[in-house]
N, CA, C and O of each residue as an XYZ file, in Angstrom:
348
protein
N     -19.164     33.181     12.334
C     -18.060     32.808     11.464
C     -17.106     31.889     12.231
O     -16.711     32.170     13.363
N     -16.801     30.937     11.668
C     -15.902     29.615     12.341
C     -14.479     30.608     12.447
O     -14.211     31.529     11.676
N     -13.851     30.259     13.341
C     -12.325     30.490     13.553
C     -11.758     29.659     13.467
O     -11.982     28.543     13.935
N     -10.209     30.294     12.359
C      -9.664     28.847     12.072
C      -8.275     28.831     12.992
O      -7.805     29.932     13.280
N      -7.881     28.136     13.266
C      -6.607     27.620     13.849
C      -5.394     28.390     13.843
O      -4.737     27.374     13.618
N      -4.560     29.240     13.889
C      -3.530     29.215     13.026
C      -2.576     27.973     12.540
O      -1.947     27.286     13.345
N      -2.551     27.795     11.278
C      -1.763     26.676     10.797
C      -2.326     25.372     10.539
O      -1.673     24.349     10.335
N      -4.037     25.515     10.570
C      -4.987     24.713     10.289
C      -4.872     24.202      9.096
O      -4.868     22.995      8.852
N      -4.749     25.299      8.109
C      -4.856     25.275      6.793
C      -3.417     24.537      6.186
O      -3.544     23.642      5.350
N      -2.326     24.870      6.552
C      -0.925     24.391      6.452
C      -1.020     22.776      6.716
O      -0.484     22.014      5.911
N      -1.729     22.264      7.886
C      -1.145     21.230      8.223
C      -2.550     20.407      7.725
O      -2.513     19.333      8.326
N      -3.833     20.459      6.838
C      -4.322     20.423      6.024
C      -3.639     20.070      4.682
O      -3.679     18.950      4.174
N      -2.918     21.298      4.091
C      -2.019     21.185      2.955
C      -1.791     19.987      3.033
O      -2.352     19.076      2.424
N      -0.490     19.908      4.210
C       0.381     18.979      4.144
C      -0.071     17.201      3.944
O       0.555     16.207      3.577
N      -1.769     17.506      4.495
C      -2.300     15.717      4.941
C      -2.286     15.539      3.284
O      -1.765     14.597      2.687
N      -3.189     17.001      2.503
C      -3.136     16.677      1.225
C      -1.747     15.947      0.148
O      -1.800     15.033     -0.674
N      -0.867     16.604      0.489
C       0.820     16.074     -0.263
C       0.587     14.545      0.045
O       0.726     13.648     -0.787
N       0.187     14.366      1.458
C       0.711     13.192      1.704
C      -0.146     12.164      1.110
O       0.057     11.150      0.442
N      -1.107     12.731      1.548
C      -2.491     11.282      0.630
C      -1.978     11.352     -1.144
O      -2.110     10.576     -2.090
N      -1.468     12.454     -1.000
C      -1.551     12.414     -2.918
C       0.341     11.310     -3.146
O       0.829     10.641     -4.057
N       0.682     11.615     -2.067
C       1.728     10.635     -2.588
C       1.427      9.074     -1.839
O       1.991      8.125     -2.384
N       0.901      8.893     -1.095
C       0.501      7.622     -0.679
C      -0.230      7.101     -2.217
O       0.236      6.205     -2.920
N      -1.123      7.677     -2.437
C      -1.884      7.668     -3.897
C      -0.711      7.258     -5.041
O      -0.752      6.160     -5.596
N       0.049      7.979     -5.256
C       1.511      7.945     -6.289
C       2.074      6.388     -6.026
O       1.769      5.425     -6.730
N       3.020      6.346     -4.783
C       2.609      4.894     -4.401
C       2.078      3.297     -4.530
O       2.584      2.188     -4.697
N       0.944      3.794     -4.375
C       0.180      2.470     -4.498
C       0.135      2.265     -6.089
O      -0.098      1.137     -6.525
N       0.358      3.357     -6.976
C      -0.012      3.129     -8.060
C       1.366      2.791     -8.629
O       1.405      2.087     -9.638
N       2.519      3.236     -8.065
C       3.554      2.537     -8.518
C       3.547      1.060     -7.900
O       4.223      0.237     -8.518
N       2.879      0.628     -6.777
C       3.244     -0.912     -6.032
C       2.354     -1.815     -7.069
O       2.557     -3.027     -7.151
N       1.207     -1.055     -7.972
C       0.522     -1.852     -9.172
C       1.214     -2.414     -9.875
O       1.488     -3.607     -9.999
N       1.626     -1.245    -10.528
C       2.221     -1.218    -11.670
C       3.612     -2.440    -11.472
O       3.852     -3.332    -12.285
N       4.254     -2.223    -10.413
C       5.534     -3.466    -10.395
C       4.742     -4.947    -10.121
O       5.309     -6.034    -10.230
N       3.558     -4.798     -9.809
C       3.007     -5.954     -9.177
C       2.817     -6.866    -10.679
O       2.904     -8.089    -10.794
N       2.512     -5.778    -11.846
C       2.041     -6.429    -12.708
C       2.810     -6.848    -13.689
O       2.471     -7.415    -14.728
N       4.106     -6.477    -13.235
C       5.308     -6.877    -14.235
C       5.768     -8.439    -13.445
O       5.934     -9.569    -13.906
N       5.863     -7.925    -12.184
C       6.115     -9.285    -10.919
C       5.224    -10.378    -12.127
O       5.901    -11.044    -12.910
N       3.352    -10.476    -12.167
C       2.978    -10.675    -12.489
C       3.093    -11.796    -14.282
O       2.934    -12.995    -14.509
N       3.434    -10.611    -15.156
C       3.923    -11.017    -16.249
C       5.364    -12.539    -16.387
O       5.362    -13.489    -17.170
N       6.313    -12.217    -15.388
C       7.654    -12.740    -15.262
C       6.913    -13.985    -14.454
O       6.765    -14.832    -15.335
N       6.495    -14.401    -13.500
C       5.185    -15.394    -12.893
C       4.825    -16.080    -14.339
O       5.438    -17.087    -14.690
N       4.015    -15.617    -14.995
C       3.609    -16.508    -15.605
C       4.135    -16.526    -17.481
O       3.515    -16.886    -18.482
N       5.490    -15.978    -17.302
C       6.477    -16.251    -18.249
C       7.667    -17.739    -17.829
O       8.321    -18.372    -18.658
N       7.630    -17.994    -16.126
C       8.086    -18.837    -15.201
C       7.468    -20.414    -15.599
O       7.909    -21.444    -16.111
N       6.363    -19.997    -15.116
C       4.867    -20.637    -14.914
C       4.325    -20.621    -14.195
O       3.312    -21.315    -14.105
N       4.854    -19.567    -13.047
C       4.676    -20.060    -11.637
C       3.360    -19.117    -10.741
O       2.960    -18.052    -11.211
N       2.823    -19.652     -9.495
C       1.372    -18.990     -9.813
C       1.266    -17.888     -8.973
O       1.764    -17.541     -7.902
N       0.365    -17.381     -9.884
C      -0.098    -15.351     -8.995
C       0.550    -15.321     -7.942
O       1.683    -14.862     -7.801
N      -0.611    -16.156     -6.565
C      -0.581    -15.736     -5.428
C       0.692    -16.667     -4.930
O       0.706    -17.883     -5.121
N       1.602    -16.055     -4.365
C       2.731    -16.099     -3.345
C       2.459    -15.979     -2.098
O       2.490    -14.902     -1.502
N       2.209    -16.917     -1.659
C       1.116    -16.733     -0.194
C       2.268    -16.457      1.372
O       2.242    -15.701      2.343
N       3.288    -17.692      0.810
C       4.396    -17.172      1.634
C       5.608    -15.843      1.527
O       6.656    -15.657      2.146
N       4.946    -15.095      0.494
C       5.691    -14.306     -0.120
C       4.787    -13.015      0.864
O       5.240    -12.419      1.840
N       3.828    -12.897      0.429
C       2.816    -11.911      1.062
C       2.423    -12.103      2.384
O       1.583    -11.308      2.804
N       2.987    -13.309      3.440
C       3.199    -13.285      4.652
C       4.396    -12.481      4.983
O       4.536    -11.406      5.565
N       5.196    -13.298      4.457
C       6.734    -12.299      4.448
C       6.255    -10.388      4.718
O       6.295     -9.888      5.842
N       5.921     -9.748      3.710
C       5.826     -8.765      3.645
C       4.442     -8.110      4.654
O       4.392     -6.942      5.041
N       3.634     -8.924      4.876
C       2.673     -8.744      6.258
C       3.175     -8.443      7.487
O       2.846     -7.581      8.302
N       4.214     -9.472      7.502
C       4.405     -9.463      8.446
C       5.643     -8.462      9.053
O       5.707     -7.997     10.190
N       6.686     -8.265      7.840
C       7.890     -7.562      8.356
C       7.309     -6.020      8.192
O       7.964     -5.106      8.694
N       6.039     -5.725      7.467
C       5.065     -4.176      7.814
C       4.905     -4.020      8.987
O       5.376     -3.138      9.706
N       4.126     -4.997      9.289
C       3.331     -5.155     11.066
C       4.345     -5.042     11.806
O       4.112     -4.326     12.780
N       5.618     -5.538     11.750
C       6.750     -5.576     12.948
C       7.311     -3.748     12.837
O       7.581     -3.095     13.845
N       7.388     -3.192     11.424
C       8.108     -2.166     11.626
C       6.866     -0.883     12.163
O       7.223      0.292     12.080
N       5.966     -1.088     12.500
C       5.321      0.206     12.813
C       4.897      0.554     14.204
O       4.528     -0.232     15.077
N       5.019      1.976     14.283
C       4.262      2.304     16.087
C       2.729      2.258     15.992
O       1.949      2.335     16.941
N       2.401      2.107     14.583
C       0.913      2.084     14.998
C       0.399      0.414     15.036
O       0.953     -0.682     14.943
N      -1.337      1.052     15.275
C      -1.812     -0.159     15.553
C      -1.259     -1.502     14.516
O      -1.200     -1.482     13.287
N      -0.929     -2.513     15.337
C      -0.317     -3.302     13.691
C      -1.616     -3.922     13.014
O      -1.635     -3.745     11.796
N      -2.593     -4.538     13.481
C      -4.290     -4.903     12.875
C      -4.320     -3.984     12.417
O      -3.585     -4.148     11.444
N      -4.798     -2.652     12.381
C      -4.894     -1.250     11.185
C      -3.946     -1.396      9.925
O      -4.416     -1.641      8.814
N      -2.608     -1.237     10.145
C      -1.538     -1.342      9.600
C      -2.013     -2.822      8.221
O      -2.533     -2.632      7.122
N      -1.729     -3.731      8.636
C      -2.311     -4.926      8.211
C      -3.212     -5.322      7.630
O      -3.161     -6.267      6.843
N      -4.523     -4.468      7.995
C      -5.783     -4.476      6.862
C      -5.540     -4.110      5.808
O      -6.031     -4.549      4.768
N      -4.375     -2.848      5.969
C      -4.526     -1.742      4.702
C      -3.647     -2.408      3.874
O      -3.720     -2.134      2.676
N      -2.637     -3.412      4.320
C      -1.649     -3.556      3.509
C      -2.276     -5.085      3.009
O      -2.020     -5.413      1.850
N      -3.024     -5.946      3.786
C      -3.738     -7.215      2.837
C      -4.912     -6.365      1.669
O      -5.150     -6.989      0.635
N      -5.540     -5.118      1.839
C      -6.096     -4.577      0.829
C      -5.375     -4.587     -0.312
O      -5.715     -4.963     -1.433
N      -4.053     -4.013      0.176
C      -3.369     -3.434     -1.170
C      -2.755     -4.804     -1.925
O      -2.734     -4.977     -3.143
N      -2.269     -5.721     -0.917
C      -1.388     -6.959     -1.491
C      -2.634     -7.738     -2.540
O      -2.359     -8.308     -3.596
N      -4.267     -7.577     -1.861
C      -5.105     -8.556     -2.932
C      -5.610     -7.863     -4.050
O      -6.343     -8.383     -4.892
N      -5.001     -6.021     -4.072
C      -5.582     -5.878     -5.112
C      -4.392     -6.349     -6.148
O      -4.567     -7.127     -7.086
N      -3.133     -5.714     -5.786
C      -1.757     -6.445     -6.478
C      -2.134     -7.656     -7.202
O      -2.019     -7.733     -8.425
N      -2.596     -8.632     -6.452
C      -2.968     -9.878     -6.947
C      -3.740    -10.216     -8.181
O      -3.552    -11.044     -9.073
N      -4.725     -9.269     -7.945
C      -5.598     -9.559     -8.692
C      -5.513     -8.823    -10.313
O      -6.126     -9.175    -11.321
N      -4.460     -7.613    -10.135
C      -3.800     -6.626    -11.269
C      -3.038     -7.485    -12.050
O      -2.758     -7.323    -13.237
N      -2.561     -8.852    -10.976
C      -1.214     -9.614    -12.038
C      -2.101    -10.846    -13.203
O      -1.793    -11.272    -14.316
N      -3.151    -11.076    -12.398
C      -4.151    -12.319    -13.248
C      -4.811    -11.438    -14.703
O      -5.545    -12.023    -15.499
């Protein structure tokens, strides 16, 4: 029989809260992306904001202790799906 940790299970819980609100999140950063989106091309002006989504690359990457390349993948994932939610 495996032995568990004490507080294995707790700090388990907790990864769960957190992925489920990282999850909450992203689905709110859609959802504004696609209003961003709407107001764009109520403007005329187009989807991708390239200097817009450097901007925000980059001031992510500056604020974190972690790896900033890790950091950075996850957040050009999320910025091209944004993108692609507003077309």
């Amino acid at each position: 029989m495996e032995q568990k940790m004490p507080g294995l299970e707790e700090h388990r819980r907790r990864i769960d809260e957190i992925d489920n609100e990282i999850l909450r999140l992203i689905e709110e950063r859609v959802n504004i992306a696609k209003k961003i989106g709407k107001e764009k091309k109520k403007l005329g002006k187009d989807i991708p904001d390239l200097g817009r989504e450097k901007q925000v690359l980059d001031k992510i990457t500056e604020s974190t202790e972690l790896n900033r390349g890790f950091i950075r993948s996850i957040f050009e994932q999320v910025i091209r799906y944004c993108r692609n939610e507003q077309n």
